[in-house]
C-alpha positions in Angstrom: -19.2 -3.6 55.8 -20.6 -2.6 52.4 -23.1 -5.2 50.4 -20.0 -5.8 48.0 -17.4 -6.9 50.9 -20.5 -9.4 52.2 -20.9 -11.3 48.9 -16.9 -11.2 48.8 -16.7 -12.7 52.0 -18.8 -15.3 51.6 -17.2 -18.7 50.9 -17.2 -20.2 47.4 -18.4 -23.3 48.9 -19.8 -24.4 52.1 -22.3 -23.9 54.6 -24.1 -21.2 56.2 -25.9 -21.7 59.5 -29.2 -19.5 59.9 -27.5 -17.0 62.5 -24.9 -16.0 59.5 -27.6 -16.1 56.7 -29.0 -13.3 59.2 -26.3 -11.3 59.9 -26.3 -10.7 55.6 -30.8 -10.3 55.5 -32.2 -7.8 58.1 -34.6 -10.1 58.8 -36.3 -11.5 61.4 -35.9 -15.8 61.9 -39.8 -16.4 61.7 -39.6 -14.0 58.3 -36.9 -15.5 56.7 -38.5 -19.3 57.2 -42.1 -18.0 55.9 -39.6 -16.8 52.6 -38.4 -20.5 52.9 -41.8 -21.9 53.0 -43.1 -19.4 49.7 -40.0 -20.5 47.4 -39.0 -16.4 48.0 -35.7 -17.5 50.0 -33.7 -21.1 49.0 -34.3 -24.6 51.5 -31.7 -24.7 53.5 -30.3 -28.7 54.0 -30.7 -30.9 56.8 -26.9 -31.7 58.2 -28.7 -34.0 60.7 -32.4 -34.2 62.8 -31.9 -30.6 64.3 -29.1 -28.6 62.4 -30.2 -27.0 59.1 -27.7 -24.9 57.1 -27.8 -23.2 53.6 -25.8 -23.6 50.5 -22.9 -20.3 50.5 -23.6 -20.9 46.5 -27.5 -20.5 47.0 -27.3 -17.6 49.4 -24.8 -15.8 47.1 -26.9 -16.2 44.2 -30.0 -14.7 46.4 -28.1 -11.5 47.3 -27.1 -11.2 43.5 -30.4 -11.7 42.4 -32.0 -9.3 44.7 -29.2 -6.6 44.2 -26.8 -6.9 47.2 
């Protein structure tokens, strides 16, 4: 799947859970929350105590912004 399928897949609006927000940035889990932490990926939103998942809006906009 080329970069330009991924950001045409991804839904308009919803939710991504971590494992899908992977599966489009080759990057490892402890990487991608240290992004989190510096302001260099977006904050994801607690659903509830243990489930966090990101904005399909915010991670489209990333993989724009960073030239997916």
């Amino acid at each position: 799947m080329s970069n330009e399928d991924s950001i045409r897949d991804l839904p308009i609006a919803g939710f991504l859970r971590l494992p899908q927000v992977l599966e489009l940035f080759p990057v490892s889990r402890s990487v991608w929350w240290a992004g989190v932490k510096s302001g260099a990926y977006p904050k994801g939103i607690k659903l509830s105590e243990r489930c966090v998942a990101w904005r399909a809006s915010d991670i489209r906009k990333l993989m724009e912004e960073i030239g997916y």
